[in-house]
C-alpha positions in Angstrom: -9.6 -6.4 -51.9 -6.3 -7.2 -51.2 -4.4 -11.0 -51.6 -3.2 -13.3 -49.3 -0.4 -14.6 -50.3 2.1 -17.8 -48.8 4.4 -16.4 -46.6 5.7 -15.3 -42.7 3.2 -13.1 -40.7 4.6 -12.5 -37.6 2.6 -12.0 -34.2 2.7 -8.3 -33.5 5.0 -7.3 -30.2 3.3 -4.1 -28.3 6.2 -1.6 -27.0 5.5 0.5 -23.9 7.8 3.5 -22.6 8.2 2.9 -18.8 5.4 4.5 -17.4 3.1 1.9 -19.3 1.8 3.9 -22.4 2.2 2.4 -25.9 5.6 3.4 -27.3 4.5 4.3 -30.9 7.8 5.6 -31.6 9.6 1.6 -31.3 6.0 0.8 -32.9 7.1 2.3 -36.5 10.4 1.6 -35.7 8.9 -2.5 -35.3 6.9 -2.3 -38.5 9.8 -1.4 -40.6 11.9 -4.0 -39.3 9.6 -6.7 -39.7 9.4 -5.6 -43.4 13.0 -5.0 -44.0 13.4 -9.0 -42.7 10.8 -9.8 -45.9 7.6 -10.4 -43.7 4.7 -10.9 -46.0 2.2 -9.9 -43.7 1.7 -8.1 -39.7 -0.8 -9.7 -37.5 -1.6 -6.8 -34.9 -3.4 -6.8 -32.0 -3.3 -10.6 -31.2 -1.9 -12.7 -28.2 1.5 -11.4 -28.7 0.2 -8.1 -28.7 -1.2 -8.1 -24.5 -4.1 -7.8 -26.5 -6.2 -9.0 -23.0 -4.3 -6.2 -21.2 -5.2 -3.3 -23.8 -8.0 -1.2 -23.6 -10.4 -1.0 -26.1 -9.0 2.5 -27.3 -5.5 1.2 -27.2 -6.3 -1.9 -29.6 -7.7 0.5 -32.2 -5.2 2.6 -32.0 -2.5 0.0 -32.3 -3.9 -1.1 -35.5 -4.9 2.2 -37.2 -1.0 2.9 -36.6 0.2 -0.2 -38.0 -1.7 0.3 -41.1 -0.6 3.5 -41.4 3.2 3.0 -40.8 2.6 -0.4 -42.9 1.9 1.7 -45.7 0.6 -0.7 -48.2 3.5 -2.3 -47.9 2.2 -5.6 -46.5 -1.2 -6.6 -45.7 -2.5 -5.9 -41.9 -4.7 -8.1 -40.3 -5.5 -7.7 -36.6 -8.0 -9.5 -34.1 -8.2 -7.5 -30.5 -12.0 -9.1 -29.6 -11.3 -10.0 -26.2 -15.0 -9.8 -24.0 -17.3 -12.4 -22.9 -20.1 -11.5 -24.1 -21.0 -11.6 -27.7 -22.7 -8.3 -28.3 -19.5 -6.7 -26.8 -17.9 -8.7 -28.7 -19.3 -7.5 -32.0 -19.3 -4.2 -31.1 -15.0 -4.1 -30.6 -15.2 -5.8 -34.2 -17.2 -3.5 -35.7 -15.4 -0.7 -34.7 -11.6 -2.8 -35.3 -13.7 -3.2 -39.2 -13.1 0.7 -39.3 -9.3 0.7 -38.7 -8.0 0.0 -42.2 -7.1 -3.7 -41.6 -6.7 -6.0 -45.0 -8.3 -8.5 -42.8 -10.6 -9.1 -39.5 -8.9 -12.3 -37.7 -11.5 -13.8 -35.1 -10.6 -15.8 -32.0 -11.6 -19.4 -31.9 -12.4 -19.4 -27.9 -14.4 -16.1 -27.8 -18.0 -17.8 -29.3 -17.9 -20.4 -26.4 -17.1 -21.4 -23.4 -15.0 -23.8 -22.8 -17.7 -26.0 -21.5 -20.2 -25.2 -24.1 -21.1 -27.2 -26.9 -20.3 -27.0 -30.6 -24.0 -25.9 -31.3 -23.2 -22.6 -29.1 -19.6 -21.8 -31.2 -21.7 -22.0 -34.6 -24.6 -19.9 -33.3 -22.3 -17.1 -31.5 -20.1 -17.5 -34.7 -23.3 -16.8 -37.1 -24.4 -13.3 -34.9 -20.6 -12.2 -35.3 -20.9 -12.6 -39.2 -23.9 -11.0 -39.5 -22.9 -7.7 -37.5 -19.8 -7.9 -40.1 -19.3 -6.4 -43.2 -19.7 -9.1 -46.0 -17.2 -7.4 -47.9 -14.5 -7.5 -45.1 -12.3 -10.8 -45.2 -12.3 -12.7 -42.3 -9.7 -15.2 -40.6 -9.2 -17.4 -37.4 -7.0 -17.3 -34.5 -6.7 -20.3 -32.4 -5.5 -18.5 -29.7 -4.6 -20.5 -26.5 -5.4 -17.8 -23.9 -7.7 -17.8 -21.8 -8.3 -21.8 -23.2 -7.6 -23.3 -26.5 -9.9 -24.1 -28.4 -9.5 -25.9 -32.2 -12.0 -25.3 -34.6 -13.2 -28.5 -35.8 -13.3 -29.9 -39.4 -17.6 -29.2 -39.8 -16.8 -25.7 -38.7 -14.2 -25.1 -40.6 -15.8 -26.7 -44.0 -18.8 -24.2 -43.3 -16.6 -21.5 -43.1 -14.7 -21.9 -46.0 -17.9 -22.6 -47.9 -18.9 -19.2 -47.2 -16.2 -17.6 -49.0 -15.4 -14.9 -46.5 -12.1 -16.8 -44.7 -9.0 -16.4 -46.0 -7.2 -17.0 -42.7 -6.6 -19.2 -40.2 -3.3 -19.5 -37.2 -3.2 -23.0 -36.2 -2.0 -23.8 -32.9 -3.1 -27.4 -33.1 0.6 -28.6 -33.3 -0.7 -32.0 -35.0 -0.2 -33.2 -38.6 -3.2 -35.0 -38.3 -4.9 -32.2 -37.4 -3.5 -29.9 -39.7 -3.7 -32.6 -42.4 -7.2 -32.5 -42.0 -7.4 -29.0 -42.0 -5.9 -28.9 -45.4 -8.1 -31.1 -47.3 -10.9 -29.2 -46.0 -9.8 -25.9 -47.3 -8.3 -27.0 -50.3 -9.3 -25.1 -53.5 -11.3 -22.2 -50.6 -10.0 -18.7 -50.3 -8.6 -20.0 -46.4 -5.1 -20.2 -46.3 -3.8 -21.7 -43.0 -0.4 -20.2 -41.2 0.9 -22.7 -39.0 2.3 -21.1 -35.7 4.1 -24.4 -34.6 8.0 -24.5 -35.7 8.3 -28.3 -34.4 5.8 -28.9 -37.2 6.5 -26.2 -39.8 8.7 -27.2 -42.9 6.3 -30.7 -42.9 3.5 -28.6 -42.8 5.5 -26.8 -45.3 5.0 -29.8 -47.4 1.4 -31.1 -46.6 0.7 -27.7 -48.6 0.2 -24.8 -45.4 0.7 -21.2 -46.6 3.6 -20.2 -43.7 4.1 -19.3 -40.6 2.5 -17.0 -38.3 4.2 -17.7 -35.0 5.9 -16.3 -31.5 9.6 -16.6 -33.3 9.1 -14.5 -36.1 9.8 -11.7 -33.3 13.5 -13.0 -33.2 14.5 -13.6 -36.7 11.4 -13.8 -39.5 14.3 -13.6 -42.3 14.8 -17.1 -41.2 10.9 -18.8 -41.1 10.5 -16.6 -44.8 13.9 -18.6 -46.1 12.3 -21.6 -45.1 8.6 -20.6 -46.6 10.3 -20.0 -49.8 12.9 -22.5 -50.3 11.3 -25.7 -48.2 10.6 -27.6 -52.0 14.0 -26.1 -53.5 16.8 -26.7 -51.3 15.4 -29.5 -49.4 18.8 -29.9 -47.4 19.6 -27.1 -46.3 15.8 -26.5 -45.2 15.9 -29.5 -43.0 18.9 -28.2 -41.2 17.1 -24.6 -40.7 14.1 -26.4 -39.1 16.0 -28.4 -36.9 17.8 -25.0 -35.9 14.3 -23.3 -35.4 13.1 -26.0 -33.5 15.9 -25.9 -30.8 15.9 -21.6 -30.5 12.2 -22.2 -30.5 12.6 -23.3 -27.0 13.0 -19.7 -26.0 9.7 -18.5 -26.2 9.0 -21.1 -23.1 10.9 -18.4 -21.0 10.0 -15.3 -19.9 8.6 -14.2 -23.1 7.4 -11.3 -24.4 9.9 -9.6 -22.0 12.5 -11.6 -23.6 11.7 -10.7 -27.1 11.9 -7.0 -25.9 15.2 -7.5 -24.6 16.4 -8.3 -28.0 14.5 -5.3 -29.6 15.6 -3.3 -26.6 19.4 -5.1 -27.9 19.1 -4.1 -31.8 17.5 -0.3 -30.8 13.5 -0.9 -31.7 12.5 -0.4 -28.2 13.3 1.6 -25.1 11.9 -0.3 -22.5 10.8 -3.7 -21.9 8.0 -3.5 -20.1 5.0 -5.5 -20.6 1.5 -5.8 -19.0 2.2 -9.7 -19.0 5.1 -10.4 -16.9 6.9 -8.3 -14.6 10.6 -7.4 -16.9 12.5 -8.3 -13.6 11.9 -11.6 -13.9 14.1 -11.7 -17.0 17.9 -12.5 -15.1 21.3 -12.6 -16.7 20.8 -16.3 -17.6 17.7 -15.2 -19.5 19.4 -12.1 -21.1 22.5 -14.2 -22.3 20.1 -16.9 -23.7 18.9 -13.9 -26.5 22.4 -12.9 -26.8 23.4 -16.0 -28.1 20.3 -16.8 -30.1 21.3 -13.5 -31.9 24.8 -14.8 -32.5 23.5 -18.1 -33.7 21.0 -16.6 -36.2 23.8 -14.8 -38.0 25.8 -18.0 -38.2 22.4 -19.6 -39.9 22.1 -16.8 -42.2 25.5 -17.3 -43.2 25.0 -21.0 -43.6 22.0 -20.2 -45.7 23.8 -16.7 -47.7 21.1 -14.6 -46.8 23.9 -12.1 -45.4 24.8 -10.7 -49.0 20.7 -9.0 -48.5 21.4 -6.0 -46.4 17.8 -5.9 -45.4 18.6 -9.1 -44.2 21.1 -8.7 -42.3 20.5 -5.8 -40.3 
């Protein structure tokens, strides 16, 4: 089985050619670039992804492809469960199991309701596990479509007692919480990925493994400095953070669209449509926001003298 290891796994972009098919030509192209920026892992399939907007086929395409174009390269995990009911449920992991993923990433709000009870999580959690593999390594997402919902200290201390979690994306965006989280696990196989750049390089320091997070589709070279070097070069890492935090902001715009604009910019994609939001809705103001974020980053990587990697500096 293969290791998890500290580092940046960014949320997985979906490419589409204009008439709405999955563009598995940018795809490859996607992969590559992610690793050439030093990724340590691909999370496909997720949020990111329109995983809610891809058909079952689709989702198990996605991932067979990014495990194949990965290439052993980095470790593939992938989640994609997105119906109501359980039994459905089980049966899109089962078959996601078969893909060739390192590891099978399940969503926090799929095993309840978000009126239901604790008691009905754990229970729905428990059928999931047993339809599963034991073998397979599991993780969490705490994805906040359609609702978030946190896993909570007992259910994360019975999970990590079992031995089969080795991931979990937080999208708590509380030290406390996260703090918490981290005790529990400590000495487990679960290593938790913080997808909150506000929070990151303390989280960096309360002992979380990296980042796993909507930005690492604009510059990951940046978030995998910051994994890497947060203890070494303490001033210089406080200064990327606070950078992060600011260009962070652009996700709360018309994202994904705007992400594919800057793929669309550096010749990954062809298109940017989405499933999600409708790519007219991106204006000039929003185009010019990525052009400048582009420009910025390669002032940051020359602050930080990352530009003398060429795989870096693409």
């Amino acid at each position: 089985m293969r290791s998890f290891n500290r580092g940046v796994y960014p949320v997985m972009l979906t490419p589409f050619t204009e008439d709405d098919q999955v563009d598995y030509e940018s795809l490859g192209r996607l992969v590559d670039w992610y690793i050439e920026k030093g990724v340590d892992g691909l999370f496909a399939d997720c949020q990111s992804s329109e995983m809610f907007f891809l058909s079952l086929e689709e989702r198990l395409k996605i991932a067979e492809f990014v495990v194949k174009a990965a290439a052993g390269r980095v470790p593939v995990v992938a989640s994609g469960h997105v119906s109501e009911a359980v039994e459905d449920q089980i049966t899109e992991l089962q078959k996601m199991a078969e893909t060739g993923i390192d590891a099978l990433i399940l969503i926090t709000n799929r095993f309840a309701k978000k009126e239901e009870d604790d008691d009905v999580w754990m229970n729905n959690l428990r059928k999931v596990m047993d339809a599963l593999p034991e073998e397979l390594p599991l993780g969490f997402y705490e994805c906040p479509y359609p609702y978030k919902r946190l896993i909570t200290p007992e259910e994360l201390a019975w999970c990590a007692a079992t031995s089969r979690f080795y991931f979990i994306k937080d999208t708590s965006c509380s030290l406390d919480d996260i703090q918490k989280k981290l005790d529990i696990i400590r000495g487990s196989t679960v290593l938790l990925f913080n997808a909150n750049t506000s929070t990151l390089l303390e989280t960096l320091h309360l002992g979380a493994a990296g980042f796993s997070g909507v930005m690492a589709n604009f510059h990951p070279e940046l978030y995998v400095w910051l994994v890497e070097n947060a203890e070494k070069e303490p001033e210089k890492a406080r200064r990327l953070a606070d950078f992060l935090t600011v260009a962070s902001l652009i996700e709360r715009q018309i994202y994904p669209v705007n992400a594919k604009y800057f793929h669309k910019t550096i010749h990954n994609f062809r298109s940017l449509q989405t499933r999600t939001k409708d790519p007219a809705l991106l204006n000039d103001t929003g185009r010019l926001e990525v052009d400048q974020l582009i420009r910025l980053t390669e002032d940051m990587k020359k602050y930080l003298g990352i530009c003398q990697n060429e795989k870096l500096c693409d």
